[in-house]
N, C-alpha and C positions, 0 to 999 in steps of 0.2 A: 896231250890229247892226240896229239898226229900219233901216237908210237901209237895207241893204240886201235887207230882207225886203219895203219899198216897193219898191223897182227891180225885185225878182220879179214881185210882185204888181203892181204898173203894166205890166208887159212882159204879164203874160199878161191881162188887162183891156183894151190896147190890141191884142193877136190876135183875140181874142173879140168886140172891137167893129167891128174890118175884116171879119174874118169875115161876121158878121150883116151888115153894108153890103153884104156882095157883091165884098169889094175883091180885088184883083190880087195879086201875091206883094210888090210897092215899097209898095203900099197898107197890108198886114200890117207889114213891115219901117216904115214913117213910123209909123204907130200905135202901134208896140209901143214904138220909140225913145221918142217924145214920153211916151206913158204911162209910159214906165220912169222918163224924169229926171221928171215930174211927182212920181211915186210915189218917188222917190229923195231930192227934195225936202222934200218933206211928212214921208218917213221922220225925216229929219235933225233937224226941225223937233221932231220928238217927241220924238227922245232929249233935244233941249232942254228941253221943257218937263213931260214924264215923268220924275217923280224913280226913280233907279235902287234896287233894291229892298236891303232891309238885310241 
């Protein structure tokens, strides 16, 4: 569930950071991609090492 609360939250961090740059609508679209599997990543990574709760 983390992976994919990261893939939200990386998609909308990579809009928000084309945005502020100034960028184009492929510029949004590449940022949001790369920030989503970053943040999709990292998600994954947590449930790994976040014990799930009792």
């Amino acid at each position: 569930m983390l992976n994919l609360v990261g893939f939200g939250l990386g998609i909308l961090l990579g809009l928000w950071t084309a945005y502020k740059r100034g960028g184009s609508a492929l510029d949004l679209l590449h940022y949001a991609t790369i920030f989503g599997l970053i943040g999709f990543v990292v998600g994954a990574f947590a449930m790994l090492v976040i014990p799930a709760p009792a």
